[in-house]
C-alpha positions as protocol buffer text, in pm:
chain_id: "A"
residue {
  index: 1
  type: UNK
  ca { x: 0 y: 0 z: 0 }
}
residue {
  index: 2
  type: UNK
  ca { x: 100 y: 350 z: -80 }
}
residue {
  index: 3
  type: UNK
  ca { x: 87 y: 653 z: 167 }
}
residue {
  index: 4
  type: UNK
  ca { x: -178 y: 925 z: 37 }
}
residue {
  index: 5
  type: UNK
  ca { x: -92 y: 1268 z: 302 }
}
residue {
  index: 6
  type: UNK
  ca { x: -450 y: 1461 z: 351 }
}
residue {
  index: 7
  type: UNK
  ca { x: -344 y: 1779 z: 489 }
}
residue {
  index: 8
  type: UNK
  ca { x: -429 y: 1855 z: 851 }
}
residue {
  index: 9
  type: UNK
  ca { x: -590 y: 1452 z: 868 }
}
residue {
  index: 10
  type: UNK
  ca { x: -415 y: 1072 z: 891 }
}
residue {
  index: 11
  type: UNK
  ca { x: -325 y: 948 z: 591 }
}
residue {
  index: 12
  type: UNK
  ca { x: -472 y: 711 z: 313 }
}
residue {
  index: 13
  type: UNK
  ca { x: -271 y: 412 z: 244 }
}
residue {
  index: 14
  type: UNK
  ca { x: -402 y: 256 z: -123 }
}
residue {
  index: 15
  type: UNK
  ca { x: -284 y: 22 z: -323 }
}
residue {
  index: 16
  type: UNK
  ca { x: 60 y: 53 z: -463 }
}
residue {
  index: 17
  type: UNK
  ca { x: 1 y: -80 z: -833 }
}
residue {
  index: 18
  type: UNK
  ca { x: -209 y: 249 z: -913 }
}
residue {
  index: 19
  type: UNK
  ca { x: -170 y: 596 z: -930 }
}
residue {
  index: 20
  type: UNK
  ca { x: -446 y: 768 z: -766 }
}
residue {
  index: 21
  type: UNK
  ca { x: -657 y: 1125 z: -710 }
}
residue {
  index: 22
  type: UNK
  ca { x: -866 y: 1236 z: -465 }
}
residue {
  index: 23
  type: UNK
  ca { x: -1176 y: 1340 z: -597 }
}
residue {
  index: 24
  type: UNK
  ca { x: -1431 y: 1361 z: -275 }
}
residue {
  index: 25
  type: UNK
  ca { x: -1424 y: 1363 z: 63 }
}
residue {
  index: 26
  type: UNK
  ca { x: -1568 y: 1467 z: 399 }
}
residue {
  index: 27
  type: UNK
  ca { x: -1313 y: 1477 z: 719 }
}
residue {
  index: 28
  type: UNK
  ca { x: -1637 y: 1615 z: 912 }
}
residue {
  index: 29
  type: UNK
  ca { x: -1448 y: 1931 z: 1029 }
}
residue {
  index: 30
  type: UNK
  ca { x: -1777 y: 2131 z: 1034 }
}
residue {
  index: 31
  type: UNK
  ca { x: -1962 y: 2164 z: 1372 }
}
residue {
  index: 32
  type: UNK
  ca { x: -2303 y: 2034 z: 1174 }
}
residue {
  index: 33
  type: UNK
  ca { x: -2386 y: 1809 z: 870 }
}
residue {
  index: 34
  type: UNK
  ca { x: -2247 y: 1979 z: 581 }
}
residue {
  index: 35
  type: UNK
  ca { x: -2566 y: 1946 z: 339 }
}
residue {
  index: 36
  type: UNK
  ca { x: -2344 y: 2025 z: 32 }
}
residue {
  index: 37
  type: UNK
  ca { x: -2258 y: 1643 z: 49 }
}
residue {
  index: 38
  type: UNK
  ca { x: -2493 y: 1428 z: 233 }
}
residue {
  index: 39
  type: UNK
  ca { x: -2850 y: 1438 z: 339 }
}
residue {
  index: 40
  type: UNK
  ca { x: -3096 y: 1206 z: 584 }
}
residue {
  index: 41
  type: UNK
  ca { x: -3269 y: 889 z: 474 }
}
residue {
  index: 42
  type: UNK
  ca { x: -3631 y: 880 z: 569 }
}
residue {
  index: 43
  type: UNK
  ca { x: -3746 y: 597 z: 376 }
}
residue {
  index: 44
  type: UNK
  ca { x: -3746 y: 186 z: 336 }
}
residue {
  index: 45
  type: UNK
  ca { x: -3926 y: 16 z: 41 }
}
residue {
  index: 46
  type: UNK
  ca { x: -4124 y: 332 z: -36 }
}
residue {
  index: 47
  type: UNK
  ca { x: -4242 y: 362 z: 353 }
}
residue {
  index: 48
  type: UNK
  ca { x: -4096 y: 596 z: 636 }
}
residue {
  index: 49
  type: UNK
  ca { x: -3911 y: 401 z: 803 }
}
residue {
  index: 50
  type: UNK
  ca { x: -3986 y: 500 z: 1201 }
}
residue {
  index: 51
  type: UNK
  ca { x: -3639 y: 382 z: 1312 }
}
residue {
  index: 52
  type: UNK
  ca { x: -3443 y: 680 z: 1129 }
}
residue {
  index: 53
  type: UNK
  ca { x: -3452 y: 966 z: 1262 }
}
residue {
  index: 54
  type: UNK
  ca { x: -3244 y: 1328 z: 1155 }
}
residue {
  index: 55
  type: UNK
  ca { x: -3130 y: 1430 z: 1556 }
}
residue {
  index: 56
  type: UNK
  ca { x: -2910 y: 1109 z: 1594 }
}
residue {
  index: 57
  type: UNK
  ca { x: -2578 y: 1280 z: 1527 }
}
residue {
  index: 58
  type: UNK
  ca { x: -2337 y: 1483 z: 1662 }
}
residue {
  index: 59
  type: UNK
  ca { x: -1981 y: 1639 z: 1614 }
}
residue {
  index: 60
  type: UNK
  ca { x: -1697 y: 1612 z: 1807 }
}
residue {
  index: 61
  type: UNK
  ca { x: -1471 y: 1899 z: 1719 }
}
residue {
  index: 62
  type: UNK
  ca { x: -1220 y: 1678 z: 1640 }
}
residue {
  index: 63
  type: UNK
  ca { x: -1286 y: 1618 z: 1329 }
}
residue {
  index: 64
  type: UNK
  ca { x: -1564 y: 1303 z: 1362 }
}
residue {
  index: 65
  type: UNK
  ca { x: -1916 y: 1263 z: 1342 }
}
residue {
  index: 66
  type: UNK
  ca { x: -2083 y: 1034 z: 1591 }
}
residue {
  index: 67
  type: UNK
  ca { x: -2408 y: 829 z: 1518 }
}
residue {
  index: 68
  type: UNK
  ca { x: -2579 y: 745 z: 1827 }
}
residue {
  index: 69
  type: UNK
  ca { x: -2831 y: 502 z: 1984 }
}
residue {
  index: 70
  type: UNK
  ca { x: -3101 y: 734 z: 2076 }
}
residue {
  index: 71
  type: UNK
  ca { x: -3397 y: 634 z: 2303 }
}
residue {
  index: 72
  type: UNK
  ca { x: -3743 y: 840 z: 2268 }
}
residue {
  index: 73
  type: UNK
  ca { x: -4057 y: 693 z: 2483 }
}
residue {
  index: 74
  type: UNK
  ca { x: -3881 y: 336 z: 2545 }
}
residue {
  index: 75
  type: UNK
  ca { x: -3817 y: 254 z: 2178 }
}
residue {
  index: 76
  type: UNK
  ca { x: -3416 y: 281 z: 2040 }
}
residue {
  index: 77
  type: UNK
  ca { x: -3388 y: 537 z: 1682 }
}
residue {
  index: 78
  type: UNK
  ca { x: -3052 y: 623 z: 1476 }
}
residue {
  index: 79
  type: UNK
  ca { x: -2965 y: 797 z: 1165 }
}
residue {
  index: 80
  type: UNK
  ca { x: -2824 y: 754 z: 832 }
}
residue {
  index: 81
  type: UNK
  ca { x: -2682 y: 970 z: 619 }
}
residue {
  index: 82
  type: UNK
  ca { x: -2625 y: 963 z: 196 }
}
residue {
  index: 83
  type: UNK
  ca { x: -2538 y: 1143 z: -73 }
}
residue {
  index: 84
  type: UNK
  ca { x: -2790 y: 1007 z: -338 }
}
residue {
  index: 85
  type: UNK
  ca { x: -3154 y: 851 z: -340 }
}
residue {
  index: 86
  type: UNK
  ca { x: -3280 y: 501 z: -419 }
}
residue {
  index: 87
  type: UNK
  ca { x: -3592 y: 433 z: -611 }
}
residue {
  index: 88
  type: UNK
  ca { x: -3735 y: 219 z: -400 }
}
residue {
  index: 89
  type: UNK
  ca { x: -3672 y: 449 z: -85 }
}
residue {
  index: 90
  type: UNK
  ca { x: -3893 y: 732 z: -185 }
}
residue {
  index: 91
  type: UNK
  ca { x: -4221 y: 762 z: -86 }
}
residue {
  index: 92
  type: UNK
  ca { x: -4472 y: 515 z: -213 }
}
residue {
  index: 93
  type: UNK
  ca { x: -4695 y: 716 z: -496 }
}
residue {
  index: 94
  type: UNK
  ca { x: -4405 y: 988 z: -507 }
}
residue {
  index: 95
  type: UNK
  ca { x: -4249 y: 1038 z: -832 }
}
residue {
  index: 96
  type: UNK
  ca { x: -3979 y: 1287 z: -704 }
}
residue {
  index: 97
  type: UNK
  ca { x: -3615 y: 1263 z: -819 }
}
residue {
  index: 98
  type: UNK
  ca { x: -3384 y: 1405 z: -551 }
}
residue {
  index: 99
  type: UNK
  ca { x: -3048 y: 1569 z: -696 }
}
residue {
  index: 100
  type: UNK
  ca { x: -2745 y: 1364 z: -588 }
}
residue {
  index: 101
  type: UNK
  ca { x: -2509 y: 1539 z: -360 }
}
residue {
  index: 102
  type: UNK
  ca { x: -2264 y: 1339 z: -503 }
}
residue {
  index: 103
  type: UNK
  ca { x: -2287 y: 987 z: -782 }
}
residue {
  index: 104
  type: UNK
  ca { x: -1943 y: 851 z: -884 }
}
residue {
  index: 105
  type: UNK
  ca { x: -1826 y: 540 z: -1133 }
}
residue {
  index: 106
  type: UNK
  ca { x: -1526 y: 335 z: -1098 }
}
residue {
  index: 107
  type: UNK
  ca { x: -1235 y: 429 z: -745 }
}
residue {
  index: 108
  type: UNK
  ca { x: -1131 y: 346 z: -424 }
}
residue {
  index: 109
  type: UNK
  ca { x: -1377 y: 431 z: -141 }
}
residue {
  index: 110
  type: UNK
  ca { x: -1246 y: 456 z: 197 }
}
residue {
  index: 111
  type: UNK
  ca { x: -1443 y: 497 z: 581 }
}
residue {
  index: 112
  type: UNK
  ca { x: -1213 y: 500 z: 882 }
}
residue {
  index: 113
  type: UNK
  ca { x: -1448 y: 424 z: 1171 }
}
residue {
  index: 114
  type: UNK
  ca { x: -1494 y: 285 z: 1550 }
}
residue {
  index: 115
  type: UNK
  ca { x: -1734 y: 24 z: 1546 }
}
residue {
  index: 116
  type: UNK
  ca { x: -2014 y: 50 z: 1749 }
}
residue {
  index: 117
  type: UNK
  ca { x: -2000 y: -194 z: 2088 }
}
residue {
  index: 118
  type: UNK
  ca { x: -2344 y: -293 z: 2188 }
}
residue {
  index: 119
  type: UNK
  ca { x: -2641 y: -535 z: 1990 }
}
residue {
  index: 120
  type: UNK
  ca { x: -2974 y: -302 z: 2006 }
}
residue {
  index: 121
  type: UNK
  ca { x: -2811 y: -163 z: 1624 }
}
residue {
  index: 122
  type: UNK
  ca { x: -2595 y: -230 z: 1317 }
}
residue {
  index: 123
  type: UNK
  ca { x: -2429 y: -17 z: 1091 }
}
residue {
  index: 124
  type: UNK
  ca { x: -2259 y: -46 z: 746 }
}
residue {
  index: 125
  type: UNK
  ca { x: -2099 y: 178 z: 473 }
}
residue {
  index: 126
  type: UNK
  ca { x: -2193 y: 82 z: 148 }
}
residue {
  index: 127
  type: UNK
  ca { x: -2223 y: 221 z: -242 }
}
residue {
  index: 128
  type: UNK
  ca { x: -2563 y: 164 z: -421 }
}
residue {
  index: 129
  type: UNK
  ca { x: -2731 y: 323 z: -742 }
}
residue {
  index: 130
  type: UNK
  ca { x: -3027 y: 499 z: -793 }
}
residue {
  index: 131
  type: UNK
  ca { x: -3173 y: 195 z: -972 }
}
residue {
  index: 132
  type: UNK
  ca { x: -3071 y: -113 z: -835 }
}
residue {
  index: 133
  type: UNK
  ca { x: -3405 y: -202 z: -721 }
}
residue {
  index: 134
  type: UNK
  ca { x: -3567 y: -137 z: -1020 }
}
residue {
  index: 135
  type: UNK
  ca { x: -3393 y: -189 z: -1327 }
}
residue {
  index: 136
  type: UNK
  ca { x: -3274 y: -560 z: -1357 }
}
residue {
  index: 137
  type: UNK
  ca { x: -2949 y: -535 z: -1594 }
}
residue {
  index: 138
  type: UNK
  ca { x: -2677 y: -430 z: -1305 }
}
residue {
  index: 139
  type: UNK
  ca { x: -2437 y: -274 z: -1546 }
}
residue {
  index: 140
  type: UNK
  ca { x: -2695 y: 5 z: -1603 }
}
residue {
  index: 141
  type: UNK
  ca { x: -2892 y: -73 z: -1294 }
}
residue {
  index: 142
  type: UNK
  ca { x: -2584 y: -84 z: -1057 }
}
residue {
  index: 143
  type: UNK
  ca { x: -2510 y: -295 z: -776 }
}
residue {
  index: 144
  type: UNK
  ca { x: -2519 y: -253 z: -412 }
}
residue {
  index: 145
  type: UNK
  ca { x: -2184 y: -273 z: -291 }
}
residue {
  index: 146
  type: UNK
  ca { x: -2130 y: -380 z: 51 }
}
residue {
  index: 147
  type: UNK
  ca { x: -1811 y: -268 z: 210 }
}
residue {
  index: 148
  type: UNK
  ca { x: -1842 y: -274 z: 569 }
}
residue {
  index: 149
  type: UNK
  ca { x: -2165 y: -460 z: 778 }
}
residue {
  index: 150
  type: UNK
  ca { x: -2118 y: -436 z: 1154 }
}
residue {
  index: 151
  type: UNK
  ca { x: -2416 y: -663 z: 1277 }
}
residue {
  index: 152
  type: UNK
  ca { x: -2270 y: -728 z: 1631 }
}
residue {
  index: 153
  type: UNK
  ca { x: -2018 y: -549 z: 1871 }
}
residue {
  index: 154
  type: UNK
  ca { x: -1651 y: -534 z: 1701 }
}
residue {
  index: 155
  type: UNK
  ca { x: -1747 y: -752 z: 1439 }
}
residue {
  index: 156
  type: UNK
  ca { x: -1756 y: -735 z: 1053 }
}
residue {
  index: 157
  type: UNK
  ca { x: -1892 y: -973 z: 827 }
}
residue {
  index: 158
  type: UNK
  ca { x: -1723 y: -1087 z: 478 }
}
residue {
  index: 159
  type: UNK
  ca { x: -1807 y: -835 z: 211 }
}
residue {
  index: 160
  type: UNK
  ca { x: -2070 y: -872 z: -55 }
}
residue {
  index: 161
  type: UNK
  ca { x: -2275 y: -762 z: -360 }
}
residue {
  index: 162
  type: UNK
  ca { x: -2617 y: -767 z: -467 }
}
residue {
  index: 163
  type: UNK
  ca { x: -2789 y: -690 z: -804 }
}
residue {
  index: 164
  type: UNK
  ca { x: -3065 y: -741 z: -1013 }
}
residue {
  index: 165
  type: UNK
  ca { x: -3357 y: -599 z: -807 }
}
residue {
  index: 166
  type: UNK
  ca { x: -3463 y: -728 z: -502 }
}
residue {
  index: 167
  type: UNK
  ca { x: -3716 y: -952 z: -652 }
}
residue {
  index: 168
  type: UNK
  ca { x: -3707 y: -1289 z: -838 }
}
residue {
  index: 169
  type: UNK
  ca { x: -3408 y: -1175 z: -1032 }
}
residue {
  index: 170
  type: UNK
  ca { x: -3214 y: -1080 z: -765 }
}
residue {
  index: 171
  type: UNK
  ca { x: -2852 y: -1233 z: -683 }
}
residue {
  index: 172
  type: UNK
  ca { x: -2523 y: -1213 z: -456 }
}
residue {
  index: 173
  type: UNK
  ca { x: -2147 y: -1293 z: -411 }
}
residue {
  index: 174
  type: UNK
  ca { x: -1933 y: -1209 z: -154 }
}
residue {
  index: 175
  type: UNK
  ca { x: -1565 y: -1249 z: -33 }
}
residue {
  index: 176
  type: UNK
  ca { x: -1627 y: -1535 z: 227 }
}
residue {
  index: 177
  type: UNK
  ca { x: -1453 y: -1911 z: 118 }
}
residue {
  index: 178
  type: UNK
  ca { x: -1759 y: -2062 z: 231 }
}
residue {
  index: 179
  type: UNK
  ca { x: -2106 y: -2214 z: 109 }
}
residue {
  index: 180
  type: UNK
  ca { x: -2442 y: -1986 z: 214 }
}
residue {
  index: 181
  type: UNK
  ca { x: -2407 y: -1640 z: 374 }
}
residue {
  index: 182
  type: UNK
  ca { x: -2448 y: -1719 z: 769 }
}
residue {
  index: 183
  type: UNK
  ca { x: -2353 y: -1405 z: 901 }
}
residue {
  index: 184
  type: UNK
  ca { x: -2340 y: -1496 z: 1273 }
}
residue {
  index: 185
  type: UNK
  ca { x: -2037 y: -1789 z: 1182 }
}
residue {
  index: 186
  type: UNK
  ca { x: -1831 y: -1599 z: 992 }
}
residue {
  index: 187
  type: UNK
  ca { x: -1777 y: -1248 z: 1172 }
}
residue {
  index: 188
  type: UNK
  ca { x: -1400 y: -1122 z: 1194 }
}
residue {
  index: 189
  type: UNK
  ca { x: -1365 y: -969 z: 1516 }
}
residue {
  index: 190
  type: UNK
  ca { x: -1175 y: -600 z: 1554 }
}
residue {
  index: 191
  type: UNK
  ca { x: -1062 y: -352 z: 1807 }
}
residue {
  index: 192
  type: UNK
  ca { x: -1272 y: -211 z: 1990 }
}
residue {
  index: 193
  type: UNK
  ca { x: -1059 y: 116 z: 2104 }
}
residue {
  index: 194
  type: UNK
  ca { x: -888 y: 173 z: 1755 }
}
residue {
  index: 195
  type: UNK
  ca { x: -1006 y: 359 z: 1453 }
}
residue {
  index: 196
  type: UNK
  ca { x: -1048 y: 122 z: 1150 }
}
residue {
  index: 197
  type: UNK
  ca { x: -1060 y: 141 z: 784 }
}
residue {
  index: 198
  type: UNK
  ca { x: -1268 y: -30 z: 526 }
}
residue {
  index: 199
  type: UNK
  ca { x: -1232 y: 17 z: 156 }
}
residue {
  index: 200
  type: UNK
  ca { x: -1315 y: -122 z: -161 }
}
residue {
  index: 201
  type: UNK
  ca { x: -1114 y: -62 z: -543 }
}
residue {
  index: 202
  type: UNK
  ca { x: -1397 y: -93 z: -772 }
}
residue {
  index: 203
  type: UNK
  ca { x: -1292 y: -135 z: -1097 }
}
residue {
  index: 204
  type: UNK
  ca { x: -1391 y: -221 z: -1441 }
}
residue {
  index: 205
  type: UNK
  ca { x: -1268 y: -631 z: -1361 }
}
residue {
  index: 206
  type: UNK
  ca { x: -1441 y: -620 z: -1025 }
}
residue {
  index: 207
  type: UNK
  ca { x: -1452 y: -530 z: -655 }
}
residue {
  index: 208
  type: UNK
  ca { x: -1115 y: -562 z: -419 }
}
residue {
  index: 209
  type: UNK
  ca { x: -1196 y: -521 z: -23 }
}
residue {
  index: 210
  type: UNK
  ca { x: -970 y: -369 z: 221 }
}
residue {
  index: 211
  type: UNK
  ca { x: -923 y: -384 z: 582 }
}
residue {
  index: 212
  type: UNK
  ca { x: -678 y: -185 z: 764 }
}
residue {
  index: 213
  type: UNK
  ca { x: -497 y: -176 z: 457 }
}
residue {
  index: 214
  type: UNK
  ca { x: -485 y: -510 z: 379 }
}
residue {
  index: 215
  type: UNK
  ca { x: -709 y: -738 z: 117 }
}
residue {
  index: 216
  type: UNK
  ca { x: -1029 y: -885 z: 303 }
}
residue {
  index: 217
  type: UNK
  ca { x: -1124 y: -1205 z: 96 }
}
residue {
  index: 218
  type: UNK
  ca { x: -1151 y: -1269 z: -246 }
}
residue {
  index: 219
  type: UNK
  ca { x: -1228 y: -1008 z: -511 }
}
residue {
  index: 220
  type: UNK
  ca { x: -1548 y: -1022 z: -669 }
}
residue {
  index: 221
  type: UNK
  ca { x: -1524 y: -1049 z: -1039 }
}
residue {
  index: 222
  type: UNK
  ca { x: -1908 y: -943 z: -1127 }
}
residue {
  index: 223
  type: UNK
  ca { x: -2083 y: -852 z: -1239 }
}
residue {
  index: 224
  type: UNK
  ca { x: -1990 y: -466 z: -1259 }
}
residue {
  index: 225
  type: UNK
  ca { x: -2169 y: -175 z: -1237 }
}
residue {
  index: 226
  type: UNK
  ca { x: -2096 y: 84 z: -1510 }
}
residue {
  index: 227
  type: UNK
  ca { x: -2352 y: 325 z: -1378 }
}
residue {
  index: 228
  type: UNK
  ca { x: -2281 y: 610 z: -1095 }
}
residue {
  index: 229
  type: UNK
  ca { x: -2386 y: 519 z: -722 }
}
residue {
  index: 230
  type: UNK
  ca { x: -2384 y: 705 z: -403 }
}
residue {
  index: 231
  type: UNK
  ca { x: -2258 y: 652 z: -71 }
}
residue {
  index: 232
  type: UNK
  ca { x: -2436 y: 581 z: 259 }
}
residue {
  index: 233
  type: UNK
  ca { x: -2316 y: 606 z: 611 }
}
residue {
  index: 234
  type: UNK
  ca { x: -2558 y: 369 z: 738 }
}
residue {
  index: 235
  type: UNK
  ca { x: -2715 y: 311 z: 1128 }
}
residue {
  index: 236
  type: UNK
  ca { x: -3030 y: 118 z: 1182 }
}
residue {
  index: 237
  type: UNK
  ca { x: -3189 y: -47 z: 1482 }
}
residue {
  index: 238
  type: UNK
  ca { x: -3240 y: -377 z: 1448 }
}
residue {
  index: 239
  type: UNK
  ca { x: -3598 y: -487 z: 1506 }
}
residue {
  index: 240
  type: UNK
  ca { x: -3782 y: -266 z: 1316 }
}
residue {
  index: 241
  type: UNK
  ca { x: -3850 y: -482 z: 993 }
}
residue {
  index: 242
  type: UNK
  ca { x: -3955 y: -814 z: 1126 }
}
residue {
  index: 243
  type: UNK
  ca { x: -3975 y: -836 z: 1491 }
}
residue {
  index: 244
  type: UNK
  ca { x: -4076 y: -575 z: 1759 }
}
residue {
  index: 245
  type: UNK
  ca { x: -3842 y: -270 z: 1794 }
}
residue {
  index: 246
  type: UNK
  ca { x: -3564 y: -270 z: 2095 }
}
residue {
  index: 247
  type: UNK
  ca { x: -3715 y: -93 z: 2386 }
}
residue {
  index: 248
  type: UNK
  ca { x: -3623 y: -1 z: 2733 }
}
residue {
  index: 249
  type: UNK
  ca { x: -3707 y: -325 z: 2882 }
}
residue {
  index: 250
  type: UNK
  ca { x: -3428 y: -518 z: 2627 }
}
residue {
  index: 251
  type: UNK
  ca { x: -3112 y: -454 z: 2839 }
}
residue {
  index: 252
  type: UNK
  ca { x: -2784 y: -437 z: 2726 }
}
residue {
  index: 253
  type: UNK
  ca { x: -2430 y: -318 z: 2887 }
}
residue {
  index: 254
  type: UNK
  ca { x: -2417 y: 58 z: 2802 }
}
residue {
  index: 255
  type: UNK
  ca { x: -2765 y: 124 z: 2633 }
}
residue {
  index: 256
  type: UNK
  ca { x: -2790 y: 456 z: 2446 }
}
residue {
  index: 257
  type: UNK
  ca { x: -2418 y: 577 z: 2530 }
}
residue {
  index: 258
  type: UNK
  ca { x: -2321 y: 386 z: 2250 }
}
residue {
  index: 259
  type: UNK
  ca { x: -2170 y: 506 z: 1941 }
}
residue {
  index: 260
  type: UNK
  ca { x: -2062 y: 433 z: 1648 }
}
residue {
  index: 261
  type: UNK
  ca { x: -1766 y: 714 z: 1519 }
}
residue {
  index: 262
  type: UNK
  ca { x: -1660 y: 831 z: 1180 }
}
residue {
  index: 263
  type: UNK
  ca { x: -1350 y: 994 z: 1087 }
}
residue {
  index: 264
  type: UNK
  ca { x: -1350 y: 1050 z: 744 }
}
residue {
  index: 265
  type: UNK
  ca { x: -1467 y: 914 z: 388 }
}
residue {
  index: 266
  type: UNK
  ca { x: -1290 y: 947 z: 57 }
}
residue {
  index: 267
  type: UNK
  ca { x: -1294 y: 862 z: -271 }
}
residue {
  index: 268
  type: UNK
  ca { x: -984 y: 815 z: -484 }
}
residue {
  index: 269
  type: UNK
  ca { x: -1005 y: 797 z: -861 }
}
residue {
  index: 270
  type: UNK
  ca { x: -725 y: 599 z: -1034 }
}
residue {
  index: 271
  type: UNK
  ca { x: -465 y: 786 z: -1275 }
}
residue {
  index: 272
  type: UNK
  ca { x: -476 y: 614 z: -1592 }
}
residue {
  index: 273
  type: UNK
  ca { x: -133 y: 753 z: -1803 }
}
């Protein structure tokens, strides 16, 4: 890996066999959410979703932004953040078309994070295209690129892809070396008290995962996305979509003093000569 100086910030380290730009970023330097580059979601398969919530968030002055675990009237909410819309996440009978922040094709995308340390949540940091869930074709329609899920304290799982809708078309792969996708079995444990990064090179032969500077699992070969996708800094409760929300009564070691804590996120286009 190569050493890529951000002024005033820690480094990037990317890989060595390319030249590369930055070409976006957010080092979350501001006191509030800078709304030139990211807005709130709202919205799950066309419904509001009642665990996000936009009051979930806070800076540090130090150049983070912290998601928390926020309880209101005995039930647990969270935010997430992104910098483009989904079609199936606006608002059933809604035909509006949000401007992007920011949609980008092809580079190295890189979070440096603290995981969050308690089970009432998850959270992730992932790339996915405006029309993933509706057109079925995932050059144009894109896929959803999975490059960090945090499902329980310290943990991630392998990395993965999905495309072609969410529907009787739809398919995955991901950077495990096993059969099935049994998330609980295969979680790589981390850190707790250090900052980490996760990363993927997307590329026009496929998707290579990072951790810490290092290759997590195999790289995904396709199919590729040629389309532009956004990114999403991503916090949910868990609960919410099947089985009855995490209340008061659910107990767990540090309840809503939990936090899950962001750094930066950049993207790096590769030099081509």
């Amino acid at each position: 890996m190569k050493e890529y100086k951000v002024e005033g910030h820690v480094s990037s380290f990317l890989p060595a066999n390319k030249k590369w730009k930055l070409v976006w970023n957010d080092e979350f330097d501001k006191t509030e959410l800078d709304t030139t580059k990211w807005y709130f979601r709202r919205h799950l398969f066309g419904e509001k979703h009642e665990a996000y919530i936009e009051d979930a968030i806070s800076f540090d002055g130090n150049s983070n932004i912290i998601f928390h675990l926020v309880e209101k009237d005995g039930k647990y909410y969270s935010s997430t953040i992104q910098t483009g819309e989904n079609f199936v996440d606006r608002p059933n009978g809604e035909s509006r078309n949000i401007k992007p922040k920011f949609m980008h094709k092809f580079g190295y995308y890189e979070v440096r994070c603290k995981l969050q340390q308690e089970t009432p949540w998850w959270s992730a940091f992932w790339l996915q295209s405006q029309n993933n869930a509706f057109l079925e074709d995932p050059k144009e329609a894109g896929v959803e690129i999975d490059i960090m899920e945090s499902f329980s304290p310290n943990t991630y799982i392998p990395h993965c892809c999905h495309w072609g809708g969410y529907g009787d078309n739809y398919a995955f792969a991901h950077t495990g070396d096993f059969e099935g996708y049994i998330e609980k079995e295969h979680e790589i444990s981390l850190s707790p008290d250090e900052y980490h990064t996760f990363a993927v090179d997307w590329d026009e032969t496929g998707y290579t995962f990072y951790v810490d500077g290092k290759q997590s699992g195999r790289k995904i070969e396709g199919p590729v996305s040629e389309t532009e996708q956004f990114i999403l800094l991503f916090t949910e409760c868990k609960g919410y979509r099947k089985d009855p929300p995490y209340t008061k009564e659910k107990t767990f070691e540090s309840g809503i003093k939990d936090e899950f804590i962001v750094d930066y996120v950049r993207v790096f286009d590769e030099v081509k000569d």
